[in-house]
N, C-alpha and C positions, 0 to 999 in steps of 0.2 A: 504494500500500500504506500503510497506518494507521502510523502509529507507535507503538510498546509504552509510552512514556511519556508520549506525550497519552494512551493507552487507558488507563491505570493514572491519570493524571490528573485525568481528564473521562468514569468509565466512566457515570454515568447519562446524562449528556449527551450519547455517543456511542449508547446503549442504545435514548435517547429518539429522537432523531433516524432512527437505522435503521429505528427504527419507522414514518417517511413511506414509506421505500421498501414495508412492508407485513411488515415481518421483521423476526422476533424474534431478537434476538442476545444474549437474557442469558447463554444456556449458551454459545456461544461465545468471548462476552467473556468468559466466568469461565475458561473452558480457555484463552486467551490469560492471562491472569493468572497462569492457575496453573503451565504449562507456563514462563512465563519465572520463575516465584518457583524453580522445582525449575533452571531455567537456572541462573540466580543463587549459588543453592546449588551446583551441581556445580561453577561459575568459583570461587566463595570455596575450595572443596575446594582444587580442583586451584592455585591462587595458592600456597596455605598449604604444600601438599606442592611445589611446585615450590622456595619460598622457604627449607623446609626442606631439600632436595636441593640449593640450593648454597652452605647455610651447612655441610652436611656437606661436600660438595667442597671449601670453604675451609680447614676445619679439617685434611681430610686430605690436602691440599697442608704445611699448618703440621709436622703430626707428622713427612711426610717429611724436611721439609729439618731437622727435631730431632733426625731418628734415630731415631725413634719408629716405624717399620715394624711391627712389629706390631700395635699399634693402628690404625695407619692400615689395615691389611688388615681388622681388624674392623668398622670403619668402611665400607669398601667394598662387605661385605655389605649392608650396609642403605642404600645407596646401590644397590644394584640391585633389592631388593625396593621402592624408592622407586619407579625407572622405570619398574616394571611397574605399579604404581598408577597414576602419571601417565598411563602410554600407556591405560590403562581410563577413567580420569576424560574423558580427552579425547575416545573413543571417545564417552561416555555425552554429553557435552556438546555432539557436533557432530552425534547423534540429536535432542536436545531442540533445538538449532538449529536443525536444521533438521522438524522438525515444528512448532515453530513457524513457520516460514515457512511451509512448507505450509497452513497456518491462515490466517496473514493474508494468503494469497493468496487466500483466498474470501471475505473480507468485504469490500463494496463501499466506497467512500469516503461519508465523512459526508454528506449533505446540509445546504448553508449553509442557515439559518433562514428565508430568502423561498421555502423551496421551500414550494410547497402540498401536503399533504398528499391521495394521490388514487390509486386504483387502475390507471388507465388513461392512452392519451390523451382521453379525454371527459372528466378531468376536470383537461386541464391549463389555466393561465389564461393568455386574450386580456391581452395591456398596451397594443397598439398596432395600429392601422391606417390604411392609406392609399391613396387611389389608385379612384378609379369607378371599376367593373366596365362594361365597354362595352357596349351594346345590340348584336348580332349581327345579321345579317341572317337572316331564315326559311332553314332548311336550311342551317344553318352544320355544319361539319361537327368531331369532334375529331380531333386530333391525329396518327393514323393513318392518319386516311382523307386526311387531305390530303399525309401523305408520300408515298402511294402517287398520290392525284389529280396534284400537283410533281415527283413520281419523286426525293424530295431524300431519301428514305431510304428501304432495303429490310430487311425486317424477315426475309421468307423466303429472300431470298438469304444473310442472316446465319445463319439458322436450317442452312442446306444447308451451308455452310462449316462450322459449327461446332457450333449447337444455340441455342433458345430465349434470347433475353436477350442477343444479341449481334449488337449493326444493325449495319448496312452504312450509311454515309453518302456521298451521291453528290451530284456538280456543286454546285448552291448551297444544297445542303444542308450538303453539308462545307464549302462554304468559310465559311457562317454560324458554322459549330461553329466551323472555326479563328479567326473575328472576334471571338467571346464570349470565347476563349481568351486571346489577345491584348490584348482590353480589359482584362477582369478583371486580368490580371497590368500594365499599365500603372496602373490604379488604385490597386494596391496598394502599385506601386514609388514611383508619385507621393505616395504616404501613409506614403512611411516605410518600405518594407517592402524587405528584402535578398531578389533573385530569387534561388530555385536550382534546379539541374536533377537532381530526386533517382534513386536506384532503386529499380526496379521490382518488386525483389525483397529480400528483409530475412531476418536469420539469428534462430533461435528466439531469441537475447538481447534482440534490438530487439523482440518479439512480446510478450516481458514488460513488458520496458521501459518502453511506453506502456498496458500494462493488456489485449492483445487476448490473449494468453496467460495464465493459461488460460479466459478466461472466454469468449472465441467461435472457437476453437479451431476448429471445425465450421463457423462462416462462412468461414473462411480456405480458398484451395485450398493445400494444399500438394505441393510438388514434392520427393517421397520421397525419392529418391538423394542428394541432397543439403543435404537437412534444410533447406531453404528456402521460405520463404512469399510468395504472389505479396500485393503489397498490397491492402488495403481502402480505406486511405484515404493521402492524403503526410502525415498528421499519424504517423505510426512512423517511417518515413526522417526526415522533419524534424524531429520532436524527438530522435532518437535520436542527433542530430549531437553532443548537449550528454549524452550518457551515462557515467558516469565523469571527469567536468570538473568543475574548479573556479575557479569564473569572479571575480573582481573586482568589488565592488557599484559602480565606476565603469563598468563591462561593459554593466548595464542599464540600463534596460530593451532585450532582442533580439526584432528584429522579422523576420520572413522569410516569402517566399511561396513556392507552388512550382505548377506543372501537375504533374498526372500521372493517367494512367490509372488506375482502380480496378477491383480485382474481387472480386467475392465471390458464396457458392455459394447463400448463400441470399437468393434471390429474392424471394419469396414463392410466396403462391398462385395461383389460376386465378382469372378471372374480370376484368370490365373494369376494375377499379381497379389491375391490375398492366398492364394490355396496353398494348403502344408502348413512349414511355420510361418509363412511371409506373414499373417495376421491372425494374432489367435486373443482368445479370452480371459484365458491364465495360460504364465508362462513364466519362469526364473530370469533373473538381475539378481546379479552382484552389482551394486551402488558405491562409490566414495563420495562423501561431502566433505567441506573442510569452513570453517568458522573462520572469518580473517580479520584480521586490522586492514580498516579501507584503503590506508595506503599502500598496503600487498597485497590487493585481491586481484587486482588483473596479473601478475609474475604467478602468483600460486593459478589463475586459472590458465597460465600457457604452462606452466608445471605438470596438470593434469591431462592437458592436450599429448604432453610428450611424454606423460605414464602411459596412458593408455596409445600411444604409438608403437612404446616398447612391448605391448602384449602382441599386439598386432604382428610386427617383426618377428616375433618368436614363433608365432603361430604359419607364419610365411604362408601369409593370404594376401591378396590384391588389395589395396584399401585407397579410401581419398578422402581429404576433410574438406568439407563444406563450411563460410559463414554466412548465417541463416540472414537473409533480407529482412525486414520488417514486416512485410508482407506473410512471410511464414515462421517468423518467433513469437517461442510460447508467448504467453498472458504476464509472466510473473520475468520473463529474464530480460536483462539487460544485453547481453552479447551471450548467444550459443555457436556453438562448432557441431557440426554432425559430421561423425564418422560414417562412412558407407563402403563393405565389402562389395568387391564382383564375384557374381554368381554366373561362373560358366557356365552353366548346361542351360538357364533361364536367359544368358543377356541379359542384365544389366543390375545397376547397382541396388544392394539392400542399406537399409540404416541399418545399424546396431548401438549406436552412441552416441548420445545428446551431452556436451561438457557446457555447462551453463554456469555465469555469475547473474544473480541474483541484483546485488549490494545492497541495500537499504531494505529493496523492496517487502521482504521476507521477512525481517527483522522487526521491523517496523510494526505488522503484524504479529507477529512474536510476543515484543515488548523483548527485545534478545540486544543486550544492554552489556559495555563493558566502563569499567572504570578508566580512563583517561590518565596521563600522568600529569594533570591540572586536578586531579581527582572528582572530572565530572564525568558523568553516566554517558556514553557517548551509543550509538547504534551501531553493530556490526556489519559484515558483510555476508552473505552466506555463500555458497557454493556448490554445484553437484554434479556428477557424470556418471553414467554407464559403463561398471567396468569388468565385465559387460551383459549387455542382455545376451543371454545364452540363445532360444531361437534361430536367430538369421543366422550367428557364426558355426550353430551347428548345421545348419545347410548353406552354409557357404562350405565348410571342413567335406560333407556329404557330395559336392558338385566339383568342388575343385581337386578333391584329393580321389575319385574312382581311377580305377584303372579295369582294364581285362579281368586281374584277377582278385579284384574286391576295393573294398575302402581303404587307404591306408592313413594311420591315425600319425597328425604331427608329431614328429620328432619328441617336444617336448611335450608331450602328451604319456607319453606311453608311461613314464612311470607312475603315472594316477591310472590309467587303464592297465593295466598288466598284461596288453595284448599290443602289436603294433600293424593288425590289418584286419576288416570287417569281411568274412568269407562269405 
């Protein structure tokens, strides 16, 4: 969520900027303006009458102990037409509070200044690439057909269980998944990064929290009875750890990773660029976030750009980072990078990794506060990435790695898989 005095601040600048996302916010930002000036006003009000109400209390303490009762009883009248004012000013004050909130819960966070300006993702920008694309042998097949060829994942057994978007993983299909899992979270521990084992489930405060509330509300499934949200991603559980905290700039920089399942309702569409894992309902991430001092959150987020490069390189997959347009960054970030493997047997590139700074935005929300070396309460920066969604890389590993005579599992794989080819 924006803050009311960087927006009173830096309104054409804020104005300008929304404008990459492809939205016009001058009426907005002018109703944010104007709804806290009438705030402001009704706080001065109500200070004034409060300040008034107990310099009268004072006074009619004074006349009592003078013997002065009857005045002091006349006094006391207007010391009750005073609380009835107050108890109105406050009413009036905790409407315009909160519509303004209301408010600034629908404007996305700013986009930092390298974002490109772009309607879509076609028109977000290449920075990086690595890795030859392999020559395939004639009749290679994608990602589906060779789960079913391996029998290492049932798409329609998930389907019968449950519904669309939700595989079944079987023999050395899962134990690949639990290999990637295992890796990814050893790379990250090895990098600095605090494992944790989050939940699976998050209360509507946490939904805000990190920005999914209310802005995808509708992707989230939620579990009615108990006003609970199954996750999307560990980036709500994990940052939500530091919600209401006020941490020590000795504290940072906070690094942590976590596994966990995701799910979410919206899918997508029909047709072959969702089929298999290209788009599913539930599905594994391994997450890193990291807590920053504002003045190191863009170095720690090209930090995480080039951890999660070095998984990629080990894994010797095709890869390329993407910086996301305005037109296609999330809700809540200020600059994203998306990683995207190629998938030979399908043509063409999958995401697997969103590295996003946040900075204020998330915090803000939060109330996620450190102390300053002025000893004032300052707002953090937050940070997140995919490291990684397991899906695509496991069918990217499935396309890129077949041969003649089965799947052969990377290099650095095999010693979490205990096998080094899928027969």
């Amino acid at each position: 969520m924006l803050q009311v005095p960087f927006i009173r601040e830096h309104t054409n600048l804020v104005i300008n900027r929304l404008a990459k996302r492809n939205i016009d916010a001058t009426q907005m930002i002018a109703d944010v303006i104007e709804l806290d000036e009438q705030r402001r006003e009704l706080q001065t009000k109500l200070d004034n009458e409060k300040a008034e109400s107990n310099a009268i209390s004072k006074e009619i303490g004074n006349l009592f102990k003078s013997g002065e009762a009857q005045k002091a009883n006349l006094l006391k009248e207007k010391t009750t037409q005073l609380k009835e004012t107050i108890k109105d000013l406050e009413q009036q004050l905790n409407e315009k509070a909160e519509a303004l909130n209301e408010l600034l819960y629908k404007i996305p966070n700013v986009p930092n200044e390298m974002v490109p300006a772009g309607n879509s993702d076609e028109d977000n920008e290449e920075v990086y690439r690595e890795g030859e694309i392999p020559t395939l042998d004639e009749g290679a097949l994608p990602h589906w057909e060779l789960a079913k060829k391996y029998d290492i994942i049932d798409f329609e057994l998930g389907n019968k269980i449950t519904g669309a978007g939700f595989p079944v993983y079987k023999g050395k299909g899962a134990r690949l998944q639990r290999a990637l899992i295992a890796y990814f979270l050893d790379k990250n521990t090895e990098a600095g990064y605090t494992e944790y084992q989050l939940p699976h489930l998050v209360n509507e405060a946490s939904g805000f929290g990190t920005g999914q509330l209310p802005d995808k509300e509708g992707q989230m499934y939620h579990v009615m009875a108990d006003n609970l949200y199954l996750i999307p991603t560990a980036e709500v559980p994990g940052t939500n750890i530091f919600r209401d905290v006020v941490l020590s700039e000795s504290d940072l920089p906070i690094g942590i990773t976590g596994y966990t399942p995701c799910f979410r309702r919206e899918a997508g569409s029909y047709g072959a660029h969702v089929r298999g894992l290209n788009r599913l309902h539930q599905f594994d991430k391994v997450e890193i976030l990291r807590v920053e001092h504002p003045n190191n959150s863009y170095a720690a987020l090209d930090a995480m750009v080039e951890h999660v490069k070095t998984i990629l390189q080990e894994l010797k997959l095709p890869y390329r980072i993407l910086r996301l347009c305005g037109g296609d960054l999330g809700f809540t970030s200020a600059l994203t990078y998306d990683f995207e493997v190629f998938s030979t047997a399908q043509d063409r590139w999958l995401e697997i990794s969103s590295v996003s700074n946040f900075e204020t935005f998330q915090a803000n929300r939060l109330k996620l506060r450190f102390k300053n070396s002025d000893g004032k309460n300052q707002l953090a920066h937050t940070l997140n990435g995919s490291s990684l969604a397991l899906p695509r890389v496991l069918a990217g590993i499935l396309e890129n790695y077949q041969t003649k005579d089965g799947i052969v599992i990377p290099e650095v794989l095999q010693s979490y898989t205990g096998f080094d080819i899928i027969k």
